[in-house]
N, C-alpha and C positions, 0 to 999 in steps of 0.2 A: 504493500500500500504506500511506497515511498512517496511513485510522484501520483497519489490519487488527487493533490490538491494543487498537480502544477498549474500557472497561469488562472491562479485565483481571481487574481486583477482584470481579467479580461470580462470576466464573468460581472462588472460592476455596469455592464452594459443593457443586462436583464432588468437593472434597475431602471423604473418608472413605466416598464410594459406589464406591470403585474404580474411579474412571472420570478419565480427563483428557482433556487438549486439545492438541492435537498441531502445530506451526505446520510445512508440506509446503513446500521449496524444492527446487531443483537444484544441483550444481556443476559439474561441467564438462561432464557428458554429460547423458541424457536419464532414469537413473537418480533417482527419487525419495528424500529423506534428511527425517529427522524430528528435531524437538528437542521438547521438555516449552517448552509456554509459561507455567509457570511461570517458567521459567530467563530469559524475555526483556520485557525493558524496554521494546523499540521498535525497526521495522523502519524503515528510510531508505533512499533512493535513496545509491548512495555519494558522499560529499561529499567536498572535495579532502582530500588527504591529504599529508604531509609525509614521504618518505622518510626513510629510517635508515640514515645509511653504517657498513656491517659489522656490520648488527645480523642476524636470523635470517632466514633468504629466507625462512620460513612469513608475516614480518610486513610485509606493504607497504606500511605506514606508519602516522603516528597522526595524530590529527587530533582539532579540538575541538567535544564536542557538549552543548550545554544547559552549557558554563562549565565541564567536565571533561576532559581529556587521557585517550585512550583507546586504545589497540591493537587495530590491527585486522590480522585475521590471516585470510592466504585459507585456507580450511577445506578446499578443495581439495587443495591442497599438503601442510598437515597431516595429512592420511589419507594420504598416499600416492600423490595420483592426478596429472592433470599442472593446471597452475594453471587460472584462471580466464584467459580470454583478453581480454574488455573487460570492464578493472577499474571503468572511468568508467559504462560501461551499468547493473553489478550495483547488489548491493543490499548492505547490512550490518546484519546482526541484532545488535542490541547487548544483549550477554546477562550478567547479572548470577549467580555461585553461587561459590561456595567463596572466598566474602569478597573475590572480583574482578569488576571491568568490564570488559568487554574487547567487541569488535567481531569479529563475523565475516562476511568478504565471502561471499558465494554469485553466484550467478546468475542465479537467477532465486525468488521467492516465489509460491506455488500457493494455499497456504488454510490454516483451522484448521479439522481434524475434531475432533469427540467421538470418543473412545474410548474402550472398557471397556481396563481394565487386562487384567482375561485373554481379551484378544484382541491382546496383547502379549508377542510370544515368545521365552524367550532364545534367540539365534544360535543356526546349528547347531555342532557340536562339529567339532572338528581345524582351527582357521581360524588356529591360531597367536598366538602373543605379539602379532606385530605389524599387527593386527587393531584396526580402531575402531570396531567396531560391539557397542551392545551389547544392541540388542534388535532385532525385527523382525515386524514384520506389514503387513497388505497392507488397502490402500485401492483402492476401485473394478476390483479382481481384480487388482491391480497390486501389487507388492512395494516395502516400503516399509525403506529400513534408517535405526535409528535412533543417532544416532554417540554415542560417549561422550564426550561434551566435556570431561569433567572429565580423562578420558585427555590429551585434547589440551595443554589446560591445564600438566597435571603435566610434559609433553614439556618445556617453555616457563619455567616457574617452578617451581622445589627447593621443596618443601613440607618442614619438619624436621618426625621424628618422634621425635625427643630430648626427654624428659622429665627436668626437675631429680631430681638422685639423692632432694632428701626427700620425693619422693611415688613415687616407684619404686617400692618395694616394699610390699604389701600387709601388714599381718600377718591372719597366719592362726588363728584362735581354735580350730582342728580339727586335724588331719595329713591330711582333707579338700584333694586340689588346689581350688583357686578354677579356675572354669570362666566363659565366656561366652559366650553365644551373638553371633554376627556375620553379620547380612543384609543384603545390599549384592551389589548387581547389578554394580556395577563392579568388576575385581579391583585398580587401582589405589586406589581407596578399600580395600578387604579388606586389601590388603597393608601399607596407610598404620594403618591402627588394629590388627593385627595384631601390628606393630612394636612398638606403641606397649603395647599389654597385655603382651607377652613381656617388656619390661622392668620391668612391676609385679611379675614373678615369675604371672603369669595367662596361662591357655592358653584358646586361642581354640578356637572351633568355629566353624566356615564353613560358610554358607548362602548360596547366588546367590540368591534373592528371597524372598518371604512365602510363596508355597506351600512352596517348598524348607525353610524355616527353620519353619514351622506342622510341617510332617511330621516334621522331626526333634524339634522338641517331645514330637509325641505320642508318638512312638515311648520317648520316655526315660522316660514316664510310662504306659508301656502293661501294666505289671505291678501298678502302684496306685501305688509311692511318690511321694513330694513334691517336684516338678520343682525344689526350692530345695534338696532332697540331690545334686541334678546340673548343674544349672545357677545361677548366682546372678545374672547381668544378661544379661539382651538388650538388644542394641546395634543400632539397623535403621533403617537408610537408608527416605525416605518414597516416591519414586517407583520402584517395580521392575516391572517387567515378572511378569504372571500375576495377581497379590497386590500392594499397595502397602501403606506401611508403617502407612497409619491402620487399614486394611483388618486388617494382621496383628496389628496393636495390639486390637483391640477381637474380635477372635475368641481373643487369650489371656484376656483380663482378662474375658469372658463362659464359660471352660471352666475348670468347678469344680476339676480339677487342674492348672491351669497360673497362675491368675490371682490369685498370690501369688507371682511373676516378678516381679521389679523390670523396666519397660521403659524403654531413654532413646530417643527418636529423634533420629536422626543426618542432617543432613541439609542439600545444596549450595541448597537454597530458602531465598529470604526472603519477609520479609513477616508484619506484625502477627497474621496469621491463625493462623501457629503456635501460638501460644499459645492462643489460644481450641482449636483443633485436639486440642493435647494435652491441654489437661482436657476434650474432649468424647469422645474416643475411652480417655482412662483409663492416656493415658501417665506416668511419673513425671516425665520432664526431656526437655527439649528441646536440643539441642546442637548449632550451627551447624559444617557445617565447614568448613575441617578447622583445630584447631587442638590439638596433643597433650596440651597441659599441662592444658588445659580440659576435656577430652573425661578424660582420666587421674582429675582431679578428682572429676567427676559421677560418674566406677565408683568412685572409693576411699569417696565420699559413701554411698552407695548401698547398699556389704557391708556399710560399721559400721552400716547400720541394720539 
């Protein structure tokens, strides 16, 4: 699987056609699991590893790659299920988003398919809180479930959503509540920026992906008023299952009643690309996450305009 992720870079092209790329491994059964190859740096055969006495049984050890100390975490165990059983055979996907590195062992590595975004479905409903999955579609009539890493992630590492009191609160130039829209596939991301407006004195509105957050748009706007007497920021996460956010981006900023929306995209990818991304699809700001006081920043920037 050396060069399964060669010419990554190239693949930044998918962006804003609704479509991505999908890297297919296993963990402990014969169950297929997906990640956004955006999210990853580089797959390896697992290489030795240095246990952790009393540190999290999810993390079996860290180990050094390319002159970096890393975590690597069986992904198995972190879902729920029971661990990987040859640690040494697997593989570890070393995945880079929400401003971490971190290693995850699997089992075994299958491929990268192309995929349309809306042939990416959110789960079904009543799966519960403690639940990792957060999309789902099916490759070669086979079902594919794709995990929320960033869920994982947040299990492992306290993300603060404390914001210094002198950016807290907004002021209000109306008696107008300040409103935002929020689309984000994950509810650990919804929750984490959720937190974070409620304490500017801003209430959130919640959308699980682009289509979900596009419909509620038009709906606020389906009598004629000006989607800025209702909403004042959209806030949206870039990979979602159905709709992705460059996707939902440039379907506001093309619809004559919505596309005087301030948009920021929010979002656990890196990579130089963003930027060109956001001024080709018509975003206002780019905002890596997650980080409160940043992310608080770019909405309080945003109303005073």
């Amino acid at each position: 699987m050396a060069g399964v992720l060669d010419g990554v870079d190239q693949r930044t092209r998918l962006a804003g056609e609704n479509r991505m790329e999908l890297l297919l491994f296993t963990l402990s059964g014969k169950q297929k699991f997906g990640i956004n190859v955006f999210k990853v740096q580089e797959v390896i055969h697992c290489p030795g590893l240095t246990r952790i006495a009393n540190g999290d049984p999810v993390v079996v050890g860290i180990t050094n790659i390319r002159g970096k100390t890393i975590t690597v975490i069986d992904l198995a165990m972190a879902i729920g299920d029971k661990p990987i059983e040859n640690v040494e055979s697997g593989y570890v996907i070393v995945s880079e988003f929400n401003r971490h590195v971190q290693g995850f062992l699997v089992n075994s590595v299958d491929r990268i398919v192309n995929m349309k975004w809306a042939d990416i479905k959110a789960p079904p409903k009543g799966l519960g809180r403690n639940n990792f999955m957060t999309a789902v579609t099916e490759v070669d009539e086979e079902l594919v479930e794709i995990i929320d890493v960033e869920k994982v992630l947040s299990r492992m590492i306290e993300i603060s959503t404390d914001i210094d009191k002198s950016i807290s609160q907004v002021e209000q130039a109306t008696d107008k509540p300040i409103k935002v829209l929020v689309v984000d596939d994950s509810s650990v991301a919804r929750n984490q920026i959720k937190r974070t407006l409620q304490q500017m004195g801003i209430e959130p509105v919640l959308a699980i992906n682009g289509r979900d957050g596009l419909n509620k748009l038009k709906e606020m706007v389906a009598d004629g008023q000006a989607i800025t007497d209702v909403i004042d920021v959209v806030i949206s996460d870039i990979e979602m299952p159905e709709m992705d956010g460059y996707t939902l981006t440039m379907e506001i900023k093309k619809h004559e009643l919505l596309k005087s929306v301030p948009v920021i995209l929010h979002t656990s990818l890196t990579g130089q690309f963003n930027s060109k991304m956001v001024e080709q699809v018509g975003a206002n700001s780019f905002v890596p996450k997650f980080h409160a006081e940043t992310l608080a920043e770019e909405v309080r920037s945003l109303i005073k305009k």
